[in-house]
C-alpha positions as CSV (number, residue, x, y, z in Angstrom):
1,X,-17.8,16.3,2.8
2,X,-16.6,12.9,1.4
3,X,-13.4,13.0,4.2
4,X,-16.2,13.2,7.2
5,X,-17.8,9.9,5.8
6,X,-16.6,6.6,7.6
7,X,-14.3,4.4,5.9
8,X,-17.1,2.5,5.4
9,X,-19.1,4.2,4.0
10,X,-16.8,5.5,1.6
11,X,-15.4,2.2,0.2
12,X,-19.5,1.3,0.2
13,X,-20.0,3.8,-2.0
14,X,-16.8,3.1,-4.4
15,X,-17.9,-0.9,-4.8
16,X,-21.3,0.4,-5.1
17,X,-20.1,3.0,-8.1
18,X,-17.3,0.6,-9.5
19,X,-20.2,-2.2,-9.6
20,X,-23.0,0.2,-11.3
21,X,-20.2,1.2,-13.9
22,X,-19.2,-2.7,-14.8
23,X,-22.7,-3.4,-14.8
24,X,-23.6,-0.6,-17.2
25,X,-20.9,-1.5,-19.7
26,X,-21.5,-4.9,-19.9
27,X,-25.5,-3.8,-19.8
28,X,-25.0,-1.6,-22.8
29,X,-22.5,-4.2,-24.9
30,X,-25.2,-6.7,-24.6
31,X,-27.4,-4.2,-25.6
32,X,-25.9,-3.0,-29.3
33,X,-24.5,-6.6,-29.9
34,X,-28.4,-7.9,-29.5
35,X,-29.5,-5.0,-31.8
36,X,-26.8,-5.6,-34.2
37,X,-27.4,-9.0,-34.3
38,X,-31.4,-8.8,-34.6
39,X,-30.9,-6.2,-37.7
40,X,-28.1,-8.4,-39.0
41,X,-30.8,-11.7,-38.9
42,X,-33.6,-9.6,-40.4
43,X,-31.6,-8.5,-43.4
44,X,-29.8,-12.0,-44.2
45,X,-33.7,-13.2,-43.7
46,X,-35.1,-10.5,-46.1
47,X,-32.1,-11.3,-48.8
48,X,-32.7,-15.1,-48.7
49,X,-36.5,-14.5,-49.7
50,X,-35.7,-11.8,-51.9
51,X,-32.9,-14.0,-54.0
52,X,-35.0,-16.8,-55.3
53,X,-37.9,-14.4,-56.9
54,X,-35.3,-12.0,-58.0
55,X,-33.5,-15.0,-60.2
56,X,-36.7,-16.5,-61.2
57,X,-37.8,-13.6,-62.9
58,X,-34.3,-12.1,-64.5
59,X,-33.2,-15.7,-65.2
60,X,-35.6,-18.4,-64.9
61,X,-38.2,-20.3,-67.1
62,X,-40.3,-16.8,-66.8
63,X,-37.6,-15.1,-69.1
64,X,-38.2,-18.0,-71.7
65,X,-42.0,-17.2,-71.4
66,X,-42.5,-13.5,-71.2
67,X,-39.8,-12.6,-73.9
68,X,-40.7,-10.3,-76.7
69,X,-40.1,-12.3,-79.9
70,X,-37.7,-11.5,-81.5
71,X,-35.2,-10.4,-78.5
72,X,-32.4,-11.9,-77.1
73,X,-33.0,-14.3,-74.3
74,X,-31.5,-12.3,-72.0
75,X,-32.4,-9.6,-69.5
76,X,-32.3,-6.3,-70.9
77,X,-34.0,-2.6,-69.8
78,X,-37.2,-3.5,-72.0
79,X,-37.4,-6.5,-69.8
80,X,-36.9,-5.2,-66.5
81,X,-39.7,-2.5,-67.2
82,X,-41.8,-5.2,-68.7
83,X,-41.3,-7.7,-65.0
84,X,-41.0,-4.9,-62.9
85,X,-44.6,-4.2,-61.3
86,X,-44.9,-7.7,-61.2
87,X,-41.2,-8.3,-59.1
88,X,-41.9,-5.6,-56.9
89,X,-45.2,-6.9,-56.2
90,X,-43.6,-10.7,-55.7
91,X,-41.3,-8.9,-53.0
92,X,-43.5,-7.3,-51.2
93,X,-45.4,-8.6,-48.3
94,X,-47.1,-8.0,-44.8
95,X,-44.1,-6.5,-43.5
96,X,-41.5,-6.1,-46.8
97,X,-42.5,-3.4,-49.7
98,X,-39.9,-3.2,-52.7
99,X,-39.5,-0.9,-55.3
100,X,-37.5,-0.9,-58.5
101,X,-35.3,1.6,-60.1
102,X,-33.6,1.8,-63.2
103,X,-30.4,3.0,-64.3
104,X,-30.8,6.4,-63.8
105,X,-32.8,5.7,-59.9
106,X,-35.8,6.6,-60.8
107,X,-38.8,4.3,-59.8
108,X,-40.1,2.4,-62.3
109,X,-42.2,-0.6,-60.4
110,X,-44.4,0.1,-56.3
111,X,-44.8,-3.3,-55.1
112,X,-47.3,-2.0,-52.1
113,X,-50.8,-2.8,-53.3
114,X,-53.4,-3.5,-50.0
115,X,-53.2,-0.7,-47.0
116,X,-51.8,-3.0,-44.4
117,X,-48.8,-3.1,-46.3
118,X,-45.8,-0.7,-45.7
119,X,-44.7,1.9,-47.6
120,X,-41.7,2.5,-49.2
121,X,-39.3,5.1,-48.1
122,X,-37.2,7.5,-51.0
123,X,-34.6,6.2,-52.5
124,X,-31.2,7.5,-51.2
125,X,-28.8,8.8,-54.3
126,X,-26.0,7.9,-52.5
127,X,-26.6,4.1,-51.2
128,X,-28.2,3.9,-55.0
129,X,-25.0,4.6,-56.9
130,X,-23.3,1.5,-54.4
131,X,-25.7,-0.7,-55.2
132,X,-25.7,0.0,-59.2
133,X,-21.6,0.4,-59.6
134,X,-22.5,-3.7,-58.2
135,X,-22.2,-4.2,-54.6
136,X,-24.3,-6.5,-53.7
137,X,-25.1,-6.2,-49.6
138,X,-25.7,-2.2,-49.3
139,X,-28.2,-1.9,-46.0
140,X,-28.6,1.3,-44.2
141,X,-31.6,2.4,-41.6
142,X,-33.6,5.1,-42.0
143,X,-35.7,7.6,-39.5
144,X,-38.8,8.4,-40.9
145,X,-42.1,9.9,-39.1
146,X,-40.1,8.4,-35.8
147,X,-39.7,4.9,-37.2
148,X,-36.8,3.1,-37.9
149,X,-36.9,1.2,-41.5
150,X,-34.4,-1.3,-42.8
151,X,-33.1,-0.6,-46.4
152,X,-31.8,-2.9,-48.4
153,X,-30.7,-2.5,-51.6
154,X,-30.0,-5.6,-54.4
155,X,-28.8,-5.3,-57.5
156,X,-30.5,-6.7,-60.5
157,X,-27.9,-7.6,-63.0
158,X,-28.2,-9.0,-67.2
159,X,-27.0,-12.1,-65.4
160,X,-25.6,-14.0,-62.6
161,X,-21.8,-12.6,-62.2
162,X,-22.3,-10.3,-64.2
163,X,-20.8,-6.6,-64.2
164,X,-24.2,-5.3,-66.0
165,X,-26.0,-4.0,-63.3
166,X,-29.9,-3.4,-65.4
167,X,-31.2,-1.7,-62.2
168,X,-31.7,-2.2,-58.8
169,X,-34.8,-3.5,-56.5
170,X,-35.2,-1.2,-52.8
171,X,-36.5,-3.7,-50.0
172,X,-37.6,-1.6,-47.0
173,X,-38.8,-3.0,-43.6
174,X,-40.1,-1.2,-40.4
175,X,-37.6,-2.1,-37.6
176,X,-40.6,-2.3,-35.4
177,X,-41.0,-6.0,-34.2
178,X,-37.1,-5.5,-33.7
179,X,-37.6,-2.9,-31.4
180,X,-40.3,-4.7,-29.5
181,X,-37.8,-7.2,-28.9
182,X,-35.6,-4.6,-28.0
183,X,-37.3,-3.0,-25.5
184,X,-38.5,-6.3,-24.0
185,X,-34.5,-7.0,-23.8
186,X,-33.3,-3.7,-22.7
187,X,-36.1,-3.6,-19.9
188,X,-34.9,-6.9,-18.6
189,X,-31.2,-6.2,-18.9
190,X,-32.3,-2.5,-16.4
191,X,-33.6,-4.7,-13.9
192,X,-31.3,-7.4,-13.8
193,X,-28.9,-4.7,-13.5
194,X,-30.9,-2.8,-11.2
195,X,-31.6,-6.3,-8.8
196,X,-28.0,-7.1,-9.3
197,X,-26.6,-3.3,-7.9
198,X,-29.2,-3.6,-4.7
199,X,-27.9,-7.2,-4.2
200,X,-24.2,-6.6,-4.8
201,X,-23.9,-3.4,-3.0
202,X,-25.7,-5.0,0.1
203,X,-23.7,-7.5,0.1
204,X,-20.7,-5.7,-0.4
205,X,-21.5,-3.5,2.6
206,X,-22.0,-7.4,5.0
207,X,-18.2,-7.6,3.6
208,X,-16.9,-4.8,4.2
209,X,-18.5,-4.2,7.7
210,X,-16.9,-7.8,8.7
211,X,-13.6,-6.5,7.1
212,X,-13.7,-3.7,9.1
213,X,-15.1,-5.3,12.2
214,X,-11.3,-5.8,13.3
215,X,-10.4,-2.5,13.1
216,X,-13.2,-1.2,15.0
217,X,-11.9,-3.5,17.5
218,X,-9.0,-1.8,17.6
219,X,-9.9,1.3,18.0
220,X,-11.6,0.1,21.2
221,X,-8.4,-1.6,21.9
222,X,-7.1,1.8,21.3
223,X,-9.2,3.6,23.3
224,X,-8.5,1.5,26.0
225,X,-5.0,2.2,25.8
226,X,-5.7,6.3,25.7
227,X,-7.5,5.8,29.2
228,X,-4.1,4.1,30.8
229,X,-5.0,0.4,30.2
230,X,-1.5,-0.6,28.7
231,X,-2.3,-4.1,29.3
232,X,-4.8,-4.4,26.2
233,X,-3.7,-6.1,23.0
234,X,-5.7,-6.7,19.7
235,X,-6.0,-10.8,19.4
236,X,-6.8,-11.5,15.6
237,X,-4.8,-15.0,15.6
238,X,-6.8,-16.2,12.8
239,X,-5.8,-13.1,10.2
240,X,-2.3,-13.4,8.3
241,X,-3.6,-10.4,5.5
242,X,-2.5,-6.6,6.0
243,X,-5.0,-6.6,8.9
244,X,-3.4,-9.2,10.7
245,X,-0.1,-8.0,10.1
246,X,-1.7,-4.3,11.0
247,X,-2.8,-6.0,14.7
248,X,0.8,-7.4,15.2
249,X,2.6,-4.0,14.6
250,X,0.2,-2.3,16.6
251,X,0.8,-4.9,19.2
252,X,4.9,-4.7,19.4
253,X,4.3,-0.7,19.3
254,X,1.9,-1.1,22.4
255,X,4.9,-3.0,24.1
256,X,7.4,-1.2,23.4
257,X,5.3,2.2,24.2
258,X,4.5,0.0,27.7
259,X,7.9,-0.9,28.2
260,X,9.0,2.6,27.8
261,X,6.2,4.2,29.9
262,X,8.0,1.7,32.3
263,X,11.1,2.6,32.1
264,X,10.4,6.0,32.0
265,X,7.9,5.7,35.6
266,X,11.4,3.7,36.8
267,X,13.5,6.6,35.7
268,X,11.3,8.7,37.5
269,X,10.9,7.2,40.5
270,X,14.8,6.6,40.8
271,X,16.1,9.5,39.7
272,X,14.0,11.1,42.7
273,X,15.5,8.3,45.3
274,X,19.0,10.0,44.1
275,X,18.0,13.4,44.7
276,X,16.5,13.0,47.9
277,X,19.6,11.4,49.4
278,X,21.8,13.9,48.7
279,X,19.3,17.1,49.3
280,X,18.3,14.9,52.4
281,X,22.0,15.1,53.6
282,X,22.1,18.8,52.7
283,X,18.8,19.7,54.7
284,X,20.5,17.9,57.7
285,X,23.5,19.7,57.6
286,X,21.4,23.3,57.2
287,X,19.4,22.1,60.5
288,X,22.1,21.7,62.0
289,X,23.7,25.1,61.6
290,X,20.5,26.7,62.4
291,X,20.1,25.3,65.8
292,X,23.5,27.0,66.8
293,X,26.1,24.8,65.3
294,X,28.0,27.4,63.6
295,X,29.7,28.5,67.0
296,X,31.7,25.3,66.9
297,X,34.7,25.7,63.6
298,X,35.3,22.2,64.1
299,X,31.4,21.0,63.8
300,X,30.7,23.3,61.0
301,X,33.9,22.6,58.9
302,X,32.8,19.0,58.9
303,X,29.1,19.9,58.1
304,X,30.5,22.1,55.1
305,X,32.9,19.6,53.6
306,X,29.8,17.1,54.0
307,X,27.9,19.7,52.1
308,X,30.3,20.0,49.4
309,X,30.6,16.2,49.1
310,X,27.0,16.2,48.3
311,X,26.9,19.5,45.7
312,X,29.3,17.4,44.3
313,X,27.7,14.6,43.7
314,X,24.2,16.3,42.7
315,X,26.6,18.4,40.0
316,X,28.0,15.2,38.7
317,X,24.3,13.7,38.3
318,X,23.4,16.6,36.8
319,X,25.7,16.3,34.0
320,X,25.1,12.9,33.5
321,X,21.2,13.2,32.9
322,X,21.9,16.2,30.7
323,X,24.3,14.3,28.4
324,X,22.1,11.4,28.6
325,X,19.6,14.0,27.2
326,X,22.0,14.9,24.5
327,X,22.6,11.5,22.9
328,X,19.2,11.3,22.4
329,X,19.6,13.9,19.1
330,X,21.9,12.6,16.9
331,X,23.3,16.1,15.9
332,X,25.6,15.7,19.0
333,X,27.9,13.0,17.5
334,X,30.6,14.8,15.8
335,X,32.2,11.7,13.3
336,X,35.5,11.9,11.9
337,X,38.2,9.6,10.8
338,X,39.7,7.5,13.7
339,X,42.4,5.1,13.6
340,X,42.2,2.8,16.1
341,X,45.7,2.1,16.8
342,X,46.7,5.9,17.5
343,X,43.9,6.3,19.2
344,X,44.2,3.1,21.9
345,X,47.8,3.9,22.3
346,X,46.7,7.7,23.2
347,X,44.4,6.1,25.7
348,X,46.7,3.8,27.1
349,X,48.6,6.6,28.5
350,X,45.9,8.0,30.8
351,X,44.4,4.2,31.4
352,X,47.8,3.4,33.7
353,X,47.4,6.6,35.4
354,X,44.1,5.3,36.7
355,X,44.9,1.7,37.1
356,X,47.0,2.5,40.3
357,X,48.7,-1.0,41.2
358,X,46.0,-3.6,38.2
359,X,48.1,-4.7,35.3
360,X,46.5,-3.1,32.2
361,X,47.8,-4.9,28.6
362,X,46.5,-3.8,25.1
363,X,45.7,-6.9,22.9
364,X,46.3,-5.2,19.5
365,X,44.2,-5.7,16.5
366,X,44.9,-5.2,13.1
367,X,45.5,-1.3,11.7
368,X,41.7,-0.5,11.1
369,X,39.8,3.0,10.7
370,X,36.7,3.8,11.3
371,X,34.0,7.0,11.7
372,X,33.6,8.2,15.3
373,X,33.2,10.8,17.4
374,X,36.7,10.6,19.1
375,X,35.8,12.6,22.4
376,X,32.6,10.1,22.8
377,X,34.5,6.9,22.5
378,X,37.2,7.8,24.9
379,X,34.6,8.8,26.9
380,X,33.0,5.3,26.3
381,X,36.4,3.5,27.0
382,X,37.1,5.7,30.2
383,X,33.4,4.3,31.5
384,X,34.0,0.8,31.3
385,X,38.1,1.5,32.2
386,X,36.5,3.1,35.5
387,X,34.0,0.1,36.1
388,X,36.4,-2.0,35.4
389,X,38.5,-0.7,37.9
390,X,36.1,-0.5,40.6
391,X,35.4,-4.3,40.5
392,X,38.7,-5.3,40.7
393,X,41.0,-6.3,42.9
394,X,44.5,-3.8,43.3
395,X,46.2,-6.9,42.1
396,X,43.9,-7.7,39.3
397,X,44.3,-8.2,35.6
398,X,42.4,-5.8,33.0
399,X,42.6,-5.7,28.9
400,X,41.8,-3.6,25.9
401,X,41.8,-5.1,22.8
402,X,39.9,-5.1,19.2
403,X,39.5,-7.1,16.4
404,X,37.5,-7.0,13.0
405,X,33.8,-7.7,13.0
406,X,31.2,-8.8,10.7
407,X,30.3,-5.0,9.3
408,X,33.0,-3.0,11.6
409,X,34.8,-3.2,14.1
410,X,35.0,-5.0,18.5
411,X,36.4,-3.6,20.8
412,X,36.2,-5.2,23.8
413,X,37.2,-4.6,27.9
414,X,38.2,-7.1,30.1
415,X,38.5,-7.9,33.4
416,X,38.8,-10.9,36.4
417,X,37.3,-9.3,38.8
418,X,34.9,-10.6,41.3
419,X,31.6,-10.3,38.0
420,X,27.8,-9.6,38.2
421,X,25.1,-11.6,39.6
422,X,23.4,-13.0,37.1
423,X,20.1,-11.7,38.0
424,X,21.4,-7.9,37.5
425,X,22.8,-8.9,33.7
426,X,19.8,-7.9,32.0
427,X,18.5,-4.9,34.0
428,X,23.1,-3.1,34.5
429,X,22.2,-0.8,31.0
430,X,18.9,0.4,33.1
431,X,19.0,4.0,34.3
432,X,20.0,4.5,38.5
433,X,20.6,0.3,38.5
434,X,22.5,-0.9,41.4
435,X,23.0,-4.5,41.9
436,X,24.6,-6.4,44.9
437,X,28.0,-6.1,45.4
438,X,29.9,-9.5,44.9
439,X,33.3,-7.7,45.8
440,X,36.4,-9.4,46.7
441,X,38.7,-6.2,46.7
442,X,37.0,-5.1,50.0
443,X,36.0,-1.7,48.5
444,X,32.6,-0.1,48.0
445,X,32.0,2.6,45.4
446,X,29.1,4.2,44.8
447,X,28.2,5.6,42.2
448,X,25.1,7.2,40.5
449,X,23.9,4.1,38.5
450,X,24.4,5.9,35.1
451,X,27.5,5.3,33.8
452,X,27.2,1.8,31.9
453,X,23.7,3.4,30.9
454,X,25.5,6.4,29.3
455,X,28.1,3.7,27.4
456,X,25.2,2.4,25.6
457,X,23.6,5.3,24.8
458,X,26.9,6.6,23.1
459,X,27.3,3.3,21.4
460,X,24.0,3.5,19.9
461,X,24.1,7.1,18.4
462,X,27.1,5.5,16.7
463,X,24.9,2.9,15.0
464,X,26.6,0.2,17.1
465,X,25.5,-2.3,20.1
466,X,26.9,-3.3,23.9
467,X,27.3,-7.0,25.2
468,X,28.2,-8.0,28.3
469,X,29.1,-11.9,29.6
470,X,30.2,-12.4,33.1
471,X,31.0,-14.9,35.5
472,X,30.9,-14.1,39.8
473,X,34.7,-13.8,40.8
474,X,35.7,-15.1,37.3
475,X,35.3,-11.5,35.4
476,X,33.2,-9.3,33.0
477,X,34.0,-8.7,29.2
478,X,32.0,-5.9,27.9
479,X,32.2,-6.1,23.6
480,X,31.3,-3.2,21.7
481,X,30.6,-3.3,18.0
482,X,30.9,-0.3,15.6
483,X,30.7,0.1,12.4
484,X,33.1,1.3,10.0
485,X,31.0,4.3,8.8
């Protein structure tokens, strides 16, 4: 269910959740820190009142006035039964009743008198025996008949400082007019929070709908692009975030995915053109026999040696487009140790064989090895060796030679033959290319526009790249770089 939702609706509903969540926290923090804080002031408030009538009667003029004769002037037990209706009484009011206990907790003094007055809760044994071993700030709350009531709990000691604790005086206060307060404050903090999750999500949702506003853009784009329109890019010049950079991937994908689809419709269309020229030939030559042709031996030996010509020549395309095919899975390069030396010197051997009357020199480099397939790189060297050759002149000049690289190794082939146009430089690599013939030799060799597309196939499944320079009836140096592994 949550996967068929829209991305925006999803990430809606995440801000929406992450917001309500932040909002609660803090909500509730306020919450028991406003509590705390409102118990905390009504206590200190209810101590502070309590102090000065507490010390007026254990140590004030009244101890002077109301002492038995006789006694010490000093607070004893006698005393705190004597003052002790009359304490209570003092520290009780409209919304405070006190009690006092004696050493032993039992209530000795009720200080709540009129109705309107609280009453006092039961002393708690265990908050008792705290107050009367002397600490002074014991407070607690209480649930009774669903009310919260404040406890407080003073000792009342023989005098100030002292470690004779004489007994100890309960204050106990409804929590009510705290919780008013609270309520009031909790209400407002639920619809704050409430106003602030309507506001905050709707807002997020403007956001995230502009966020997204690109995208959906580009799935148009996209869309677009699914019915054929290979023209359409996604223009966000303005955006430099992860969208931005998102558009301008999607945009070198769509040209290189056009580029291919071009190159592919030009494959195509070319590799047709040289199918259809020699089945073309071959359809003649059938016609010809059919129509009676076959009497004449001389006639249909030359139609036959035309027809092999042409089997020939569809074989050897054949074979071309099926290795092209090949290089395109990587599992067909075989790599081993080669040393470059042995291996040129091998080469050499069959390269004069070829070069008929053309001077062929080997510029050595220094004694390098590197990983290759050996069979693929002579058949690389034998490619440009045979272009080479076919653009140059019987008495012309053509070298082999390598040198170390930057990460590996060049190699390079040379010639000064009569070069390439420079309009047919950037399109020679190009499946079934032909460009014009700037010859000087005389000769004309066709060929099935594959071969130099081949050589740069095999050189990238090595991991390496093919430059060519060339000047018309000045040469052509072809460099390959490989690297060492």
């Amino acid at each position: 269910m949550w996967k068929k939702l829209s991305l925006r609706t999803r990430l809606t509903i995440l801000y929406a959740g992450l917001l309500a969540l932040l909002l609660t926290i803090l909500g509730v923090t306020f919450f028991i820190d406003t509590r705390n804080l409102l118990i905390e002031n009504t206590a200190s408030h209810i101590r502070a009142t309590a102090k000065p009538i507490i010390e007026h009667w254990l140590y004030g003029e009244n101890l002077s006035s109301q002492a038995i004769e006789g006694t010490k002037k000093k607070p004893d037990s006698k005393y705190l039964k004597k003052i002790s209706r009359q304490l209570a009484r003092d520290l009780t009011s409209r919304n405070v009743v006190a009690i006092v206990l004696d050493k032993n907790g039992k209530v000795i003094a009720n200080g709540k008198v009129l109705e309107e007055e609280p009453a006092p809760v039961s002393p708690n044994p265990f908050y008792y025996r705290r107050a009367f071993s002397g600490e002074n700030e014991v407070t607690y709350i209480l649930s009774t008949d669903n009310k919260n009531v404040l406890v407080l709990l003073i000792p009342l000691r023989s005098a100030p400082g002292s470690d004779h604790v004489l007994g100890v005086v309960q204050l106990s206060s409804p929590l009510t007019p705290v919780e008013r307060i609270l309520y009031r404050h909790g209400l407002t903090l639920a619809v704050g929070t409430l106003i602030t999750l309507i506001l905050g999500t709707a807002l997020g949702l403007l956001l995230i709908s502009s966020a997204l506003s690109e995208l959906r853009h580009m799935i148009a784009t996209c869309q677009s692009i699914t019915e054929g329109r290979m023209d359409q890019r996604v223009h966000l010049p303005q955006r430099s975030d992860e969208v931005g950079q998102l558009a301008q991937a999607f945009n070198r994908m769509v040209e290189r995915l056009e580029a291919s689809f071009s190159a592919q419709r030009r494959f195509v269309a070319s590799a047709a053109h040289e199918l259809r020229t020699p089945l073309t030939a071959l359809r003649g030559s059938l016609e010809v026999l059919m129509r009676g042709a076959q009497d004449d031996p001389a006639t249909v030996a030359h139609l036959c040696h035309g027809m092999y010509r042409e089997v020939l020549r569809l074989s050897k395309l054949c074979e071309e487009l099926l290795d092209l095919a090949k290089l395109e899975i990587s599992e067909n390069v075989q790599k081993e140790k080669v040393v470059l030396k042995e291996f040129v010197n091998e080469f050499e051997e069959q390269a004069r064989v070829l070069s008929q009357e053309r001077e062929i020199s080997i510029l050595e480099g220094p004694s390098v090895s590197l990983k290759a397939d050996p069979n693929m790189l002579k058949q690389i060297l034998f490619d440009l060796l045979q272009n080479a050759l076919q653009h140059t002149g019987r008495n012309g000049r053509i070298a082999l030679g390598w040198k170390l690289g930057d990460n590996g190794v060049d190699i390079w082939v040379e010639d000064n033959g009569h070069g390439i146009l420079a309009e047919d430089l950037p399109h020679i690599f190009e499946p079934f290319y032909q460009g014009k013939k700037v010859s000087e030799c005389g000769e004309h060799h066709k060929g099935s526009g594959l071969g130099l597309t081949l050589v740069k196939a095999m050189v990238e499944a090595h991991g390496g790249s093919i430059e060519v320079r060339s000047e018309v009836n000045r040469g052509t140096t072809f460099l390959i770089k490989l690297p060492f592994e």
